[in-house]
C-alpha positions in Angstrom: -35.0 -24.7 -27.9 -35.8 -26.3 -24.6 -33.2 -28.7 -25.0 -30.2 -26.4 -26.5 -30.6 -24.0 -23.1 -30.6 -27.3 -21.1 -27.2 -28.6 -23.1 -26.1 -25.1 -22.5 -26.5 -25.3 -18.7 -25.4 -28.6 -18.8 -22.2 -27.7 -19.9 -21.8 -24.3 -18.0 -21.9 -26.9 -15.0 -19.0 -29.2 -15.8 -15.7 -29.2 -14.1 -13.1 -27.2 -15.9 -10.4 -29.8 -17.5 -7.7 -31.0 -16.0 -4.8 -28.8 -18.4 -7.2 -25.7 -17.0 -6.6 -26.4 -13.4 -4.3 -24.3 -11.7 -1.6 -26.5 -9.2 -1.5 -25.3 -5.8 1.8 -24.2 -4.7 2.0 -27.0 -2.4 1.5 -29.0 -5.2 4.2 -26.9 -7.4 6.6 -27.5 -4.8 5.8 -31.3 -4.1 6.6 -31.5 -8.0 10.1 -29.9 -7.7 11.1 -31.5 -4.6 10.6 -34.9 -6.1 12.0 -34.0 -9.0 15.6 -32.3 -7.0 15.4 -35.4 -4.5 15.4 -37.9 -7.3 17.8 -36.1 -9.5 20.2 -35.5 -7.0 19.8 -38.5 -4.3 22.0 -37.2 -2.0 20.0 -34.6 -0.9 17.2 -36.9 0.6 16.6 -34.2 3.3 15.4 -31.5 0.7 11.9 -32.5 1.3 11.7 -31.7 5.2 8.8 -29.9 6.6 10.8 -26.2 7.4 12.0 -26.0 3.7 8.8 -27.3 2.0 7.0 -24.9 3.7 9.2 -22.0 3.3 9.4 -23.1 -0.7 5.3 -23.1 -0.7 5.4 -19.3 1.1 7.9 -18.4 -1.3 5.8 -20.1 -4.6 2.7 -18.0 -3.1 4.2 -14.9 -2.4 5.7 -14.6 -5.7 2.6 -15.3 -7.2 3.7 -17.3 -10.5 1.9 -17.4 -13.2 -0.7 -20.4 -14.2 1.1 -22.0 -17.1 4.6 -21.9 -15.2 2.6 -23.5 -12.4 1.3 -26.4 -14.8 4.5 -26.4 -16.5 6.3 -27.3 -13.5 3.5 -29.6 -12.1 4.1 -31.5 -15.3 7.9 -31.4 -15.5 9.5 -34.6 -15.0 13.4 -33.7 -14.8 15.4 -30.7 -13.7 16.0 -29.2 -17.6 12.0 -29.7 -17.6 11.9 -27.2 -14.7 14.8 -24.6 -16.2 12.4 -24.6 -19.6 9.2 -23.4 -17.4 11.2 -20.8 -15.7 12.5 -19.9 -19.6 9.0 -20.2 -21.1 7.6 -17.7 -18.2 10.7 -15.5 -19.0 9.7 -15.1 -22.3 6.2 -13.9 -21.5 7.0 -11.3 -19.2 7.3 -7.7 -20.5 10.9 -6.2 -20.4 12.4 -9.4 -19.3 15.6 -10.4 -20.4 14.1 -13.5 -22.2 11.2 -11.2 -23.9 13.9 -8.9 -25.7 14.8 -9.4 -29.8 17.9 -9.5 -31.2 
């Protein structure tokens, strides 16, 4: 019995995984603007401090949920990106993306 309440507290102790982590906005924001500066090259200058930060205030202020903030985290092209926003749509009562047809 010993030994089952250790396991226990063993496992109440471990770092949560890595798909449970919730992505900073700075890190949400890092993610799109390598995504926008690498899909769209000439707009190398996206990345610059005044519009990174502004993008972070805005992320936080707006206060997105957890799975659009991994989704985006993980997104790897701009259609990626649209799909979280559409995916997030979807969830949110009396959104235009929540209604049935």
């Amino acid at each position: 019995m010993k030994r089952i309440a250790l396991a226990l507290l063993v496992c109440a102790a471990c770092p949560k995984k890595a798909a449970e982590r919730v992505p900073t906005c700075a890190e949400v924001t890092d993610s799109m603007l390598k995504i926008m500066q690498s899909q769209y090259p000439g707009h190398g200058d996206m990345g610059a401090m005044g519009n990174r930060e502004q993008a972070i205030k805005q992320c936080e202020a707006r206060n997105m949920p957890a799975d659009e903030k991994r989704c985006i985290a993980n997104a790897k092209t701009v259609d990626d990106l649209g799909q979280c926003k559409r995916a997030s749509l979807k969830k949110e009562p009396g959104s235009a993306g929540s209604a049935t047809k």
